[in-house]
Structures are given as structure tokens and as C-alpha cells.
C-alpha positions as CSV (number, residue, x, y, z in Angstrom):
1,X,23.6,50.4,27.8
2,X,22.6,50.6,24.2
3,X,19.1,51.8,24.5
4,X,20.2,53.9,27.2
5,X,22.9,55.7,24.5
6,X,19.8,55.8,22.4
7,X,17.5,57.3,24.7
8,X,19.8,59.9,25.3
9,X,20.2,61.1,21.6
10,X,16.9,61.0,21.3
11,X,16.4,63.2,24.2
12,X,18.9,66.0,23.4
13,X,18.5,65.7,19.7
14,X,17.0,69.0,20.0
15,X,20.1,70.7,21.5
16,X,22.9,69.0,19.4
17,X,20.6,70.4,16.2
18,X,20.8,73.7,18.1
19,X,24.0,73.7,18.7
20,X,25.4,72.5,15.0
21,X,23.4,75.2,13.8
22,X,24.7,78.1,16.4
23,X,28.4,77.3,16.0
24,X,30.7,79.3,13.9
25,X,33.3,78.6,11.7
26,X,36.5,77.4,13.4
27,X,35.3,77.7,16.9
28,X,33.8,74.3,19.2
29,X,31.3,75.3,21.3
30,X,30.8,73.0,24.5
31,X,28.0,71.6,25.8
32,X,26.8,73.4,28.9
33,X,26.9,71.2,32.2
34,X,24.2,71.4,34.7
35,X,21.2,69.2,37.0
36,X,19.2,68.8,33.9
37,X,21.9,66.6,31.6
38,X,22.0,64.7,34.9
39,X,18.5,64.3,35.2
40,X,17.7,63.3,31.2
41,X,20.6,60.5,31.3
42,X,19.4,59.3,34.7
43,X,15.7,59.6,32.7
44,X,17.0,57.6,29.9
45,X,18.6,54.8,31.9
46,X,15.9,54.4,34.0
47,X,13.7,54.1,30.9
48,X,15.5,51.9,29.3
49,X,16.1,49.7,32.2
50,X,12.5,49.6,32.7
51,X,11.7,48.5,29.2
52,X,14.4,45.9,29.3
53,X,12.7,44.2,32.2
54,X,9.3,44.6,30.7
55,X,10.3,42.7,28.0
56,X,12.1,39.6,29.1
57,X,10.3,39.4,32.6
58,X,7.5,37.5,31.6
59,X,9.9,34.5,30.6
60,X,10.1,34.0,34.8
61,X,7.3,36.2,35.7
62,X,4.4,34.2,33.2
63,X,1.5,36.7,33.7
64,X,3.7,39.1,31.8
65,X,4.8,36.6,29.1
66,X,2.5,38.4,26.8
67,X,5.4,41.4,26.7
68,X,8.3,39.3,25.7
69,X,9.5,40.8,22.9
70,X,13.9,40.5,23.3
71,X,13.8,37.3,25.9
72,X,15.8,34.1,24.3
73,X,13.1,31.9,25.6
74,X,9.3,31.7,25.5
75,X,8.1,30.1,28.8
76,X,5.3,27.7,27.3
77,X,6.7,26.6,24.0
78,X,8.6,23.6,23.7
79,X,8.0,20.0,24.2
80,X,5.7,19.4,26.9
81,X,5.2,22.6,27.3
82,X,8.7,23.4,28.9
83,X,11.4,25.7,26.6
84,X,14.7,23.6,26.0
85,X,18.1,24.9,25.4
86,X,20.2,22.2,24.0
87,X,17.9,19.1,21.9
88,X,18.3,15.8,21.6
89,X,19.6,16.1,18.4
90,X,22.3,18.6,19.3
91,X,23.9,16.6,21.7
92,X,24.1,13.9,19.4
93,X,22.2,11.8,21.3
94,X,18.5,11.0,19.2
95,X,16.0,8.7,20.8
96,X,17.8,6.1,22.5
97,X,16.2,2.8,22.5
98,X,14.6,1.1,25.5
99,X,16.2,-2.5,25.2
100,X,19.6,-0.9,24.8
101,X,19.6,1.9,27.7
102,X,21.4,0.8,30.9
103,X,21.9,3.0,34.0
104,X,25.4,2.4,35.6
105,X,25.7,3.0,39.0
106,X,29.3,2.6,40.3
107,X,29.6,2.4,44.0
108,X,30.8,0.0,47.3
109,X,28.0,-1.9,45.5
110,X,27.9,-1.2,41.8
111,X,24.8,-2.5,39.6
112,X,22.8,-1.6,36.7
113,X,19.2,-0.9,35.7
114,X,17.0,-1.1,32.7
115,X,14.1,1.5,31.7
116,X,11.8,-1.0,32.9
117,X,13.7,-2.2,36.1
118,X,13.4,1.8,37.0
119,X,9.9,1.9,36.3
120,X,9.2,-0.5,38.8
121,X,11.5,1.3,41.3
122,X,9.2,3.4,43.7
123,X,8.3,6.1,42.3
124,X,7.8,9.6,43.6
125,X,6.8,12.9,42.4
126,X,8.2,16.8,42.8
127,X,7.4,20.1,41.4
128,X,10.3,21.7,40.9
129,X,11.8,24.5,38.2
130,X,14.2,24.5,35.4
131,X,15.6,28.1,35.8
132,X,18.4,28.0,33.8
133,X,21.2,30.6,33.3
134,X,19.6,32.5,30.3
135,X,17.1,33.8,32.9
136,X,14.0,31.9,32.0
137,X,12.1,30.0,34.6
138,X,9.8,27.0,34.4
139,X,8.2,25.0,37.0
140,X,6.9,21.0,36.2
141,X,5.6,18.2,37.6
142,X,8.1,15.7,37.6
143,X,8.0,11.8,38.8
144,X,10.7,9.1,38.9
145,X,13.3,7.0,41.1
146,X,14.6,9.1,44.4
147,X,18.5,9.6,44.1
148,X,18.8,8.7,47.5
149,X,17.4,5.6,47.1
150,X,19.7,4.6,44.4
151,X,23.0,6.0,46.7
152,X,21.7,3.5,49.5
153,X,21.2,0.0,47.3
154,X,25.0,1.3,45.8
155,X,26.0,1.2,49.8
156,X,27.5,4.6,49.6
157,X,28.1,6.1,52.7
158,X,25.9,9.3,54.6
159,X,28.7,11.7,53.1
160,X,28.9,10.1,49.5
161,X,28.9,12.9,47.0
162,X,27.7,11.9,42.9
163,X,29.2,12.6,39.5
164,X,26.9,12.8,36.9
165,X,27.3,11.4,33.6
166,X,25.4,12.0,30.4
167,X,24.9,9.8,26.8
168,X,24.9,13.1,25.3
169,X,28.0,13.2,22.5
170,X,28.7,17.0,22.1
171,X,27.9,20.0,24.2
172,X,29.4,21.5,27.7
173,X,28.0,19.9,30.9
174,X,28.1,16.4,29.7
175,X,29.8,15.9,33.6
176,X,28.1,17.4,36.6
177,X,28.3,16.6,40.5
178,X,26.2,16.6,43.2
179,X,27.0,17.4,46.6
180,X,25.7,15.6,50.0
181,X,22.8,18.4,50.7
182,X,21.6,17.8,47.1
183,X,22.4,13.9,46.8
184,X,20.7,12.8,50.1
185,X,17.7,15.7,49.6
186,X,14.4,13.7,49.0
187,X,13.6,16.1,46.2
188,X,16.0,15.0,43.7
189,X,15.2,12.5,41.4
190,X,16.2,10.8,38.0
191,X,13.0,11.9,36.7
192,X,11.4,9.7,34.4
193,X,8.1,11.6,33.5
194,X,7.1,15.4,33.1
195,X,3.9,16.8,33.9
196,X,2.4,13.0,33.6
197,X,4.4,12.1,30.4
198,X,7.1,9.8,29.4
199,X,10.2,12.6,28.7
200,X,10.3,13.8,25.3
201,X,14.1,13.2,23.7
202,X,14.7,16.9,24.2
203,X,13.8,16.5,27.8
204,X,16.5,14.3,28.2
205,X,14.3,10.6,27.8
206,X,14.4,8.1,28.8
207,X,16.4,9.5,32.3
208,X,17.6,13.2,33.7
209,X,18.4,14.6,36.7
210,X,16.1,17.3,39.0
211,X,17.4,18.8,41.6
212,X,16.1,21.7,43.8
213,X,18.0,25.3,43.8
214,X,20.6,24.0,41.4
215,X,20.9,25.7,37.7
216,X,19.7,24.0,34.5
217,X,22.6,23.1,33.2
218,X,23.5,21.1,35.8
219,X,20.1,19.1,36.2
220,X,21.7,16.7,33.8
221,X,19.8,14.9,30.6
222,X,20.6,11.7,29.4
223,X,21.9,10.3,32.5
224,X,24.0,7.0,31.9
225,X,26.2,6.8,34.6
226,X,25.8,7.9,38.7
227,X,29.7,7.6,40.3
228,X,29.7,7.8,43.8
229,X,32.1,9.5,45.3
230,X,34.0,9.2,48.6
């Protein structure tokens, strides 16, 4: 809206000068009305529209990432080469040690796991995105324990939905849920590993969620806790 406003005093700029300079004392004179002050706001708006794009496209669209000029996010910088919204640090959460992480999953059968009792789960890897709700895009490789698998040692049942629940300290979307279509979906994991790596702290180490077609701020960091849900 505000490049478009811009645009169009930029365009006419020529008549309002025009105009100031034509009008007598004590009189207004109006604008005249007609198809071409249609045409040059239509102009404008499509220009600026079209600029917009250009310049925060290439955060989804990478080929064009070279023209991002207004987008929040850059698609290649950040750890692991994947942008991040909210770090490790801003959560409150740091790098959480090995020997003191435990994942709690409570269910007909509740238990808990270890980083190194997850590492030796099965494990299986996805290419999935983070697109999150800025409008940035990212795909990875991601590898870790099957969420699925984790509902059936817990005994859930086939129409068991999940809550969520982060270490993180501060922040919205400590909580998330996942449905049956996402929690039973073969796809989802508690990744343990990006593009190969152990997670970075900002990626949510030592365990986050991935889910397909869900937003990035649900695929939860810093997972603690799976609840399964009746």
C-alpha cells in the first residue's frame, strides 16, 4: 500500500505541480476524473506489487534469492545452512547436556529415553521443509526416530492424537499437537540430525519435531515430552 501511495505521487507529481501553480487565490480547483487516473493507480499498484514479490520471493523461490532486498529471512544463512526464527538462547534453553536430557513419553505404556537410547532406535530419513509463517521456505534432509514408532511402544491406540511439549523456557508455541493424519504419517519424525549433522542448539538439539504440510512453528524444538492423547 505504501509504495503504491508512492508510486502514485510520483506519477502525477507533474500535475499536482501544475495544478498548485494554475490555481488562484481563494478558489480549489479539482482534480479532473477520467480512464487515465484509473490506469496510473492501477500502473502504480501493479508496480509496486510486482517489486514487492521480486524482492522477498527468492526467500521460497532460491534461484531468485539474489533479489531479496525487504524479505525477514535469507534462505541459506543460518546454522546448517537453514534460517532460524527463535534461538536457543531465546527460548532460554542453551545446549542441554546429553547425560541429563530425557524424553518422556506418557501413554497406556509410558517410558523414557536417553539421547543415546534414541540413537539406537531405527533410524529413518525425510526431506521435508520448514516453511514457516514469515513466508520463507527451506527444504533439509532430516534423520531420526519415526513418531509412529514411538505412539506404538507407548500402546496408544490407531486414533491416539499427540501433544507436544518443548524444554524451551520463554516464547509462544512451547505446546503443540498433532493430529492422527500427522501422528501415524511415516514422514514425521523427532529428528535427530540435519542435512547429515547432529542439530545445532538453534535447530532445536538434541530432539525436534518434522512434520510434513504443517507450519514452522508448530514442528516443535526441544521436544521433552510426547502426551498421548485419547
Amino acid at each position: 500500500m505504501v509504495g503504491a501511495l508512492v508510486l502514485h505521487v510520483a506519477v502525477k507529481a507533474p500535475e499536482i505541480r501544475d495544478h498548485w501553480r494554475r490555481r488562484s487565490p481563494g478558489t480549489l480547483a479539482l482534480p479532473a476524473r477520467g480512464e487515465p487516473d484509473r490506469r496510473s493507480l492501477l500502473a502504480a499498484v501493479g508496480a509496486a506489487a510486482g517489486a514487492v514479490t521480486l524482492s522477498t520471493v527468492g526467500q521460497s523461490f532460491t534461484p531468485l534469492k539474489g533479489f531479496i532486498l525487504f524479505a525477514p529471512r535469507h534462505p541459506d544463512r543460518g546454522p546448517q545452512g537453514l534460517p532460524v526464527n527463535r534461538t536457543a538462547a531465546a527460548a532460554g534453553v542453551g545446549r542441554i547436556a546429553d547425560e541429563t536430557y530425557r524424553l518422556v513419553v506418557e501413554g497406556p505404556q509410558p517410558y523414557t529415553l536417553t539421547v543415546d537410547e534414541l540413537r539406537a532406535l531405527p533410524q529413518h530419513q525425510v526431506e521435508l521443509p520448514i516453511a514457516c509463517v514469515e513466508g520463507w521456505s527451506r527444504s533439509a534432509r532430516w534423520s531420526g526416530v519415526r513418531v509412529v514408532d514411538l505412539l506404538e511402544r507407548a500402546g496408544a491406540g490407531p486414533d491416539a492424537r499427540i501433544r507436544v511439549v518443548s524444554l524451551q523456557l520463554r516464547g509462544g508455541y512451547r505446546v503443540s499437537e498433532l493430529g492422527r493424519a500427522h501422528a501415524r504419517d511415516p514422514l514425521t519424525l523427532l529428528a535427530l540430525r540435519l542435512n547429515g549433522e547432529e542439530l545445532d542448539p538453534d535447530h532445536g538439539y538434541p530432539v525436534r519435531l518434522i512434520a510434513p504440510n504443517r507450519p514452522g512453528v508448530l514442528q516443535t524444538k526441544w521436544v521433552g515430552r510426547l502426551e498421548v492423547l485419547s
